[in-house]
C-alpha positions in Angstrom: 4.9 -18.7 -21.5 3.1 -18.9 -18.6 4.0 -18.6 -15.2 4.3 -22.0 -13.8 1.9 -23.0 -11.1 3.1 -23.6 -7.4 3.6 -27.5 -6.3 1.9 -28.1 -2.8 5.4 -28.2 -1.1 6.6 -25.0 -3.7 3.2 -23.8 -2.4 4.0 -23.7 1.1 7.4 -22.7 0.9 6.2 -19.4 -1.0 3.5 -18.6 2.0 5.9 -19.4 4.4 8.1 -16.7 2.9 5.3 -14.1 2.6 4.2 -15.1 6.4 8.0 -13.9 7.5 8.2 -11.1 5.3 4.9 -9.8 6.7 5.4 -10.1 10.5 8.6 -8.2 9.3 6.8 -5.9 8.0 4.6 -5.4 11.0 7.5 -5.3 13.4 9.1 -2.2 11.2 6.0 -0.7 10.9 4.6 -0.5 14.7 8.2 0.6 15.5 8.1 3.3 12.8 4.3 4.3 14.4 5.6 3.5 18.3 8.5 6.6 17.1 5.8 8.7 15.6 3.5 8.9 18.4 6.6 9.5 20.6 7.8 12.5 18.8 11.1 11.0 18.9 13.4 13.4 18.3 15.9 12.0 15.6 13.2 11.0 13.6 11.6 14.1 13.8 14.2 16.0 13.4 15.2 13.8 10.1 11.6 14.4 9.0 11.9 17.8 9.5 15.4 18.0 7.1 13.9 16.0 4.7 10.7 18.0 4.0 12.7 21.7 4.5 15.1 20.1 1.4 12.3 19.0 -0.9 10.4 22.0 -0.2 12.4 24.5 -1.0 13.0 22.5 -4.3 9.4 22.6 -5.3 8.4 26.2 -4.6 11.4 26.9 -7.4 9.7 24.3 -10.0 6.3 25.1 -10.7 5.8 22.8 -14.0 7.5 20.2 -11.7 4.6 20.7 -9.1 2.0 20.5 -11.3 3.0 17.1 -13.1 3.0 15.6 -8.9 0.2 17.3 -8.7 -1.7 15.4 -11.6 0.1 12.3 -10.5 -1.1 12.4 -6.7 -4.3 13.6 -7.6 -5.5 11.4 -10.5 -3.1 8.9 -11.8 -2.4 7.8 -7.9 -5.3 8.9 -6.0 -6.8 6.7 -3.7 -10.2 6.3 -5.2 -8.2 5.1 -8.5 -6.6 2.5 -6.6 -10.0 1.6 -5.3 -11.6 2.2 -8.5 -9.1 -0.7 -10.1 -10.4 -3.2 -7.2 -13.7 -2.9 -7.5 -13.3 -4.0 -11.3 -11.0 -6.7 -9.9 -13.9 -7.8 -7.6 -16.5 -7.9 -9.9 -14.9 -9.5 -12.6 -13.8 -12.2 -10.1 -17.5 -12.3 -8.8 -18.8 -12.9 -12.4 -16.4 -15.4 -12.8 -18.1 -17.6 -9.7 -14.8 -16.9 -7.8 -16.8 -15.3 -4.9 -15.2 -16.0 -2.0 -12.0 -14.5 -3.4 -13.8 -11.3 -4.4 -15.5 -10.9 -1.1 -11.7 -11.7 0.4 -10.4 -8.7 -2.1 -13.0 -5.9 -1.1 -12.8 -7.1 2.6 -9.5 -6.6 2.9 -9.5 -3.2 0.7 -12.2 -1.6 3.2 -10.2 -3.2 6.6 -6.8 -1.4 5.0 -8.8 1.8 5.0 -10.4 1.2 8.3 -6.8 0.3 9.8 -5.4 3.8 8.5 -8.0 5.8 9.3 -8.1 4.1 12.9 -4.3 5.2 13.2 -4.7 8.5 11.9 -6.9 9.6 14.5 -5.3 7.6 17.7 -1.8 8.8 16.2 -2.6 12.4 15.6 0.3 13.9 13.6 0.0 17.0 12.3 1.1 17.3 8.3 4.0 19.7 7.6 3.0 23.1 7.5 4.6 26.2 4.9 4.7 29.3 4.8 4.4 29.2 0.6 3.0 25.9 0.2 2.6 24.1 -3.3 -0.5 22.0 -2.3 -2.5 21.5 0.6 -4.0 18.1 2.2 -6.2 17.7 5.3 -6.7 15.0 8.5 -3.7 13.2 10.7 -0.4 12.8 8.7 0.7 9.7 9.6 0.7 7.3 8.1 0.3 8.4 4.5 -3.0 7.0 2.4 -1.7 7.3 -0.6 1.3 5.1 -0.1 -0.8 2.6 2.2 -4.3 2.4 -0.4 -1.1 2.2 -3.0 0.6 -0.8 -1.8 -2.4 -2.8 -0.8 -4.2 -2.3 -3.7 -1.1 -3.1 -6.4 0.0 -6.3 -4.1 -4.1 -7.6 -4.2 -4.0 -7.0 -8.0 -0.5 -8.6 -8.5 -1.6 -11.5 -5.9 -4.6 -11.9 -8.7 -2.3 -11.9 -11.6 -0.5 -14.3 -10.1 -3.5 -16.4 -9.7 -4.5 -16.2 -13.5 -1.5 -17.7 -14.5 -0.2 -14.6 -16.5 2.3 -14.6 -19.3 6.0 -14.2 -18.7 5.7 -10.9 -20.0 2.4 -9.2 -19.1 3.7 -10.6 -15.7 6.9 -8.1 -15.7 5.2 -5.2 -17.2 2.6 -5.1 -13.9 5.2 -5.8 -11.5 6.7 -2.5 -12.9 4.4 -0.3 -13.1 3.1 -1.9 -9.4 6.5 -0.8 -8.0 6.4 2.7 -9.8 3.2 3.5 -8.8 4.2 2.4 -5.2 7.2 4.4 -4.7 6.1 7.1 -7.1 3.1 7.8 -5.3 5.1 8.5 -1.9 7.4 10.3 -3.4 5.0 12.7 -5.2 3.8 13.0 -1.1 6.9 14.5 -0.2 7.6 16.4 -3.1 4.0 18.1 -2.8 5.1 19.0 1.0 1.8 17.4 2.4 3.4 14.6 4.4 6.4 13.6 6.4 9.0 10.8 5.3 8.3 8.7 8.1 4.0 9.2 7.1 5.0 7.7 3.7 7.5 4.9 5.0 4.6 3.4 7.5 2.2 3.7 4.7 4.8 1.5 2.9 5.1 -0.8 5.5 1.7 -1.3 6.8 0.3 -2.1 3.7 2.8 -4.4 3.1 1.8 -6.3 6.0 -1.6 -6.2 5.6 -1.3 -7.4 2.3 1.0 -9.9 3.0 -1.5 -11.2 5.7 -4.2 -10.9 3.7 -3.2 -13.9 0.6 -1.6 -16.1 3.6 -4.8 -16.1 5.6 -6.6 -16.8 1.9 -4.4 -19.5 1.3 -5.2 -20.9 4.8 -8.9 -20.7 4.2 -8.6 -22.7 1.0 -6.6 -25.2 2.6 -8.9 -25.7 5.4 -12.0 -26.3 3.0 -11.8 -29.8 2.7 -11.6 -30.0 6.6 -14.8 -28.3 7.2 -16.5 -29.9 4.4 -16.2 -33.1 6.1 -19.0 -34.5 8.0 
């Protein structure tokens, strides 16, 4: 069975939706970063009895380590995410569906402009052991494995979506989208290289990027016909 296909008013509803959760997402987020750049003490303090907790965990689990460690640093790295979009783009571009393909890598490179750009003007530095398990370099916050993580799995289940997917190829992505999402931060903080509060904006600004990124698709399409009249 396939999953049925938005009416125009079903349509708008379901953008409307994501517009909300998106600006929710933003709001969250640049409260999240406005609390990180202020070394506010709660959070960092929270932060701080987070990461001393899970620490002291790992360094007693080695085997437990290394499975994260193969998680963070093949199953969930980055440049697999990225990897998984650029098949996404080309197969869309061979399939004449250029405009969305170019929207799909645009908004892959902006997401790693927009956490880079962060990175630097935020500044945090990454939690720092005595005995450390892993190691990771450049600004903490916010995490890019939990931001590349979420935009890439909601671009690639936006694109499902848009193929019309089976009932049950449907479920199986959303899944394995939300257990790379959250399994990816958590393997973060388990490995000792990041803060809570690094992996939470990660979380949040991808979210909202994402969520920005099919609405302001959607809007695009809609507006063809308008500026294909004369």
């Amino acid at each position: 069975m396939h999953i049925p296909l938005l009416s125009p008013v079903g349509r708008v509803s379901a953008v409307s939706r994501l517009s909300r959760a998106g600006a929710v997402c933003v709001v969250l987020g640049g409260a999240v970063t406005a609390l990180v750049a202020a070394r506010w003490r709660p959070l960092v303090d929270l932060d701080a009895r987070i990461a001393e907790a899970l620490h002291r965990r790992a360094v007693t689990e080695p085997g437990l380590v290394h499975a994260n460690r193969l998680l963070t640093d093949w199953l969930w790295d980055p440049w697999t995410f990225r990897a998984l979009i650029a098949v996404a783009v080309v197969v869309l571009w061979w399939r004449g569906t250029r405009t969305l393909a170019v929207w799909v890598a645009g908004t892959t490179l902006f997401s790693a402009l927009v956490q880079q750009g962060v990175k630097a003007a935020v500044g945090r530095d990454r939690p720092q052991w005595a005995d450390p398990v892993d190691s990771a370099h450049y600004a903490a916050y916010p995490s890019g494995h939990a931001m590349t993580a979420t935009v890439s799995c909601g671009l690639l289940l936006w694109l499902l979506h848009r193929s019309g997917v089976r009932r049950g190829p449907w479920r199986a992505a959303v899944g394995a989208a939300a257990v790379s999402v959250l399994g990816v931060g958590l393997t973060r903080l388990y490995l000792g290289v990041h803060w809570p509060s690094d992996v939470l904006g990660g979380w949040l600004m991808g979210a909202a990027l994402t969520a920005f990124a099919i609405v302001g698709f959607d809007r695009w399409c809609a507006a063809a016909p308008a500026r294909r009249r004369p």
